[in-house]
N, C-alpha and C positions, 0 to 999 in steps of 0.2 A: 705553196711549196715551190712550183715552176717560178714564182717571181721573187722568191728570195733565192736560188738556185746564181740563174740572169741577174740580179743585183749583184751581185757574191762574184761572178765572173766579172763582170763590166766592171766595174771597181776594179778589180786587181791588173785589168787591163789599160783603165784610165792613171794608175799611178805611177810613178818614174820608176826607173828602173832602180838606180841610187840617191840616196840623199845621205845631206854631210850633216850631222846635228851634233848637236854641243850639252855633251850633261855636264852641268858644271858642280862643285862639289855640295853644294845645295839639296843638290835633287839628292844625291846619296842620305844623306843624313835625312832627306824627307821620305825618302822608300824606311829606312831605319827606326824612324821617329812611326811608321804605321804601323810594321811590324810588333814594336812593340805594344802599343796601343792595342791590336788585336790581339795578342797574347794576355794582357792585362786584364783587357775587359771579357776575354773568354774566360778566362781563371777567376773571376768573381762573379761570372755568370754561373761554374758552376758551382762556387761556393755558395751561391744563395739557392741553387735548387739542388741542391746533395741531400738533402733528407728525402724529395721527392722520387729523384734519381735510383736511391738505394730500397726506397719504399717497391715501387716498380721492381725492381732485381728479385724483392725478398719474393715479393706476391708469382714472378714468375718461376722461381727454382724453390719455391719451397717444400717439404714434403708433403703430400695425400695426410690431412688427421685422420687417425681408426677413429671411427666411432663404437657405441658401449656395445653393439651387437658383435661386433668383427672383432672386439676383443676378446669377447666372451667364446666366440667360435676359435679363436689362436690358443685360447688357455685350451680347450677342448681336445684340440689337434696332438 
């Protein structure tokens, strides 16, 4: 922890203070081109596990089943 702490300072104190760099229009369309990509491939990640996904939802909200005694005791009531 103390030695990544001391790395984390020292680096920030070994780097310049300014630098001049150059994105040139390449890089845009390749931040764009990843974006997409990640969008993509998250959307047909959850297309192929959507019945899992929704299974999971059902199992956690779904109602208590009465069983034959506890209905027996509701007609009762």
């Amino acid at each position: 922890m103390y030695l990544t702490v001391f790395l984390l300072f020292s680096f920030l104190f070994i780097l310049p203070d300014s630098t001049y760099a150059y994105l040139d229009p390449g890089t845009g369309s390749y931040i764009t081109q990843l974006m997409i990509g990640f969008i993509a491939g998250g959307l047909y990640l959850l297309k192929v596990y959507w019945q899992k996904i929704v299974s999971i939802f059902r199992i956690l909200f779904r109602k208590p089943r009465m069983t034959d005694e506890k209905k027996k005791t509701n007609k009762r009531n």
